[in-house]
N, C-alpha and C positions, 0 to 999 in steps of 0.2 A: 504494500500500500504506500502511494506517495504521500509523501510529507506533507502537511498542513501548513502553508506561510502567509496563509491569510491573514497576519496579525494575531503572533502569540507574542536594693536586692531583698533580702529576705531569703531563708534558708528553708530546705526542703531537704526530708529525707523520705525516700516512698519506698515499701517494699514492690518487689517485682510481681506480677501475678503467676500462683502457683497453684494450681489446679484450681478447688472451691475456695481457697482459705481465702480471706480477706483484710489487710492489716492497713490499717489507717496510717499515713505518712504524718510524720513528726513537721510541722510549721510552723515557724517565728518571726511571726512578722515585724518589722521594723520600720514599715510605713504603712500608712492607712487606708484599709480595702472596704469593700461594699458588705464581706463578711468574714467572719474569723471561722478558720478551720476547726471542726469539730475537736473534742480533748482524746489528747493524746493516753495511750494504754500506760498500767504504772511501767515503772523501771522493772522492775521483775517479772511482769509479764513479757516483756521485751527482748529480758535476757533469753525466757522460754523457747521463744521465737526462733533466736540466733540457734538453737541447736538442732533444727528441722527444716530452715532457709536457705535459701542462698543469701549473700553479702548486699547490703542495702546500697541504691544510688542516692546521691547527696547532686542537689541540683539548686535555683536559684524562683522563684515566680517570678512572674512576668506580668506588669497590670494587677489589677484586680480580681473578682470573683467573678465569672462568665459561666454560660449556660454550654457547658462542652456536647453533650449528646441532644440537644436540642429537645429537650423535655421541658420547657421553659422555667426550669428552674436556674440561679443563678450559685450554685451550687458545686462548680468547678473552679480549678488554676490552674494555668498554662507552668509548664516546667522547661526551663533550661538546663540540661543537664551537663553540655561539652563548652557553658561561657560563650555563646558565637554572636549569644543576644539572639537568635533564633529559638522560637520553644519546641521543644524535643516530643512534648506530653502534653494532656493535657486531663488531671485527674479529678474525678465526680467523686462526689460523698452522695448515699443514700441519708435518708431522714435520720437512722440511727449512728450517721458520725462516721459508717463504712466506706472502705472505696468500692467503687463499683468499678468492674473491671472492663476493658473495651472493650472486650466481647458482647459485655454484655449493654455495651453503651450503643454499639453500633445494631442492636436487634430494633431499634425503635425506628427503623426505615423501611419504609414500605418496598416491599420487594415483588410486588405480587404479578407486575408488569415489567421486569429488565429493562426491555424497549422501550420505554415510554419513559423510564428513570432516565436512560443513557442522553436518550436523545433532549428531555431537559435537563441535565448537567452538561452535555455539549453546546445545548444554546445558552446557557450560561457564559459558560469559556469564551463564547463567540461574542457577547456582548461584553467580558471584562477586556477583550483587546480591537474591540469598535475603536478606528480613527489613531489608532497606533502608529507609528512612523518604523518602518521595517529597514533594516541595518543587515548587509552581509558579506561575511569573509570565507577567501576557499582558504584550504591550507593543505597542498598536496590532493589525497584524493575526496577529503572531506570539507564540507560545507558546511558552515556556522552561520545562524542568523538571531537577529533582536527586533522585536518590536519596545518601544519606548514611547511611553502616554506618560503622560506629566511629570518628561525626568525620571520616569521607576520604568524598569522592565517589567512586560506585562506578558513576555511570552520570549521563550531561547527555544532554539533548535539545532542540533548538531546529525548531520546523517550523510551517507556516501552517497557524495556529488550524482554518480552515472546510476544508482543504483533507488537510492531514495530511501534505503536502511539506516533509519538511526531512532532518535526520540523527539519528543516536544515537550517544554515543559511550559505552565503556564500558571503567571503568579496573581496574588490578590493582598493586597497593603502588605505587601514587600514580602509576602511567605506561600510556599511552590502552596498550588490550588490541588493541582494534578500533573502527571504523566504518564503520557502515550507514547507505547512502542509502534515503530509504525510498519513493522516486520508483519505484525503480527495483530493489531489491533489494541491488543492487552492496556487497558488505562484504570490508573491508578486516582482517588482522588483524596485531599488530605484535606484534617481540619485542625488546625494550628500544628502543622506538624505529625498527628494520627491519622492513621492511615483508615480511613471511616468504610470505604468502599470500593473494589473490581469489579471491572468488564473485561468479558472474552467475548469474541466473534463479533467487534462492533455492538455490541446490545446483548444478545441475544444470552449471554450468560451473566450471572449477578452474585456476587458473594461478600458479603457482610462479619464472616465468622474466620478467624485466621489465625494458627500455630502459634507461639511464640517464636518460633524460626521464623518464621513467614512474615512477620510482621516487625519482626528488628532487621529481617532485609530488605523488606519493600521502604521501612519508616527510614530505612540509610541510603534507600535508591533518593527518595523525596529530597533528603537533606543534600544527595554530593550530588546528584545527575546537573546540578546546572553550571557547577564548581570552574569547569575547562572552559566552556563558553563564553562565560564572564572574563575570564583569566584573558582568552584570546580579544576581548572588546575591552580590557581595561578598566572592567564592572566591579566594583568591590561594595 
């Protein structure tokens, strides 16, 4: 499939998600948010924790208390875990103070139509790089390109020149929205960084639910896929 160029602190410590368990990340806020993270477990139950876990990540929030799985609750924080100022995560508490896990955050998408999801989150993407101004460099046998609306990139591309194999990624207030292989159709779309929802065969497949393998590669595809492109236009 050819390529689309139509214009494309506070301290946090989360447990990772391990099967059903559920363990409420440790927050200390040091500036002033829309709401305080629910209370943290004692120290001894914590220790309990350490000896059936894996190793906690320590990360930063970003902003305020936001509505992560769109249940209109304002009941999440975006996480920065690698410092980039880009959020990594972005973690919900149920009413009792729990995290809820994004598996189980991303069930509240109606899935009942793939096609009809796909094709309104494509015309989505089509309207965030409406009136974009399209930038392009070869480099050997690959083509780089940028579309740039007000000063931000709103969409990179990198794919072989004669061939038309590569990716798109395409951004919404400065952080990747989604990414599309264009080998193959396969499109990713992110929300502050979580990886909320796939497509395969153009629409026609929809997948919501995702490994932890699967989802610390695709949420690393999100974060480095636009990394070279920028590099080569001098985007930082």
């Amino acid at each position: 499939m050819g390529v689309l160029l139509g214009c494309q602190e506070s301290q946090v410590s989360s447990q990772p998600n391990l099967g059903n368990s559920s363990i409420a990340p440790t927050v200390t806020h040091s500036v002033a948010v829309s709401k305080i993270a629910p209370n943290l477990p004692s120290t001894e139950s914590s220790k309990s924790q350490k000896k059936t876990t894996s190793p906690q990540k320590t990360g930063t929030t970003i902003g305020q208390a936001i509505d992560c799985n769109n249940d209109g609750k304002d009941n999440g924080y975006r996480i920065d875990y690698d410092k980039d100022g880009i959020p990594d995560d972005c973690i919900t508490y149920d009413d009792n103070g729990n995290v809820i896990k994004n598996e189980e955050a991303t069930n509240n998408i109606d899935t009942t139509n793939p096609q009809a999801l796909y094709d309104t989150r494509m015309k989505a993407l089509e309207q965030l790089t409406e009136g974009c101004q399209e930038n392009s460099k070869v480099e050997g046998d690959i083509t780089y390109t940028t579309c740039i609306l007000n000063n931000r990139p709103v969409q990179a591309a990198e794919y072989l020149t004669e061939l038309g194999d590569g990716l798109i990624i395409w951004f919404e207030n400065g952080n990747v929205k989604a990414v599309q292989f264009t080998h193959n159709g396969e499109t990713f779309f992110f929300d502050n960084g979580r990886l909320e929802v796939k497509f395969e065969d153009a629409g026609e497949k929809v997948f919501t639910t995702f490994s932890n393998e699967e989802r610390s590669e695709f949420e690393e595809l999100g974060r480095t896929s636009y990394q070279r492109i920028f590099q080569e236009f001098g985007i930082r």
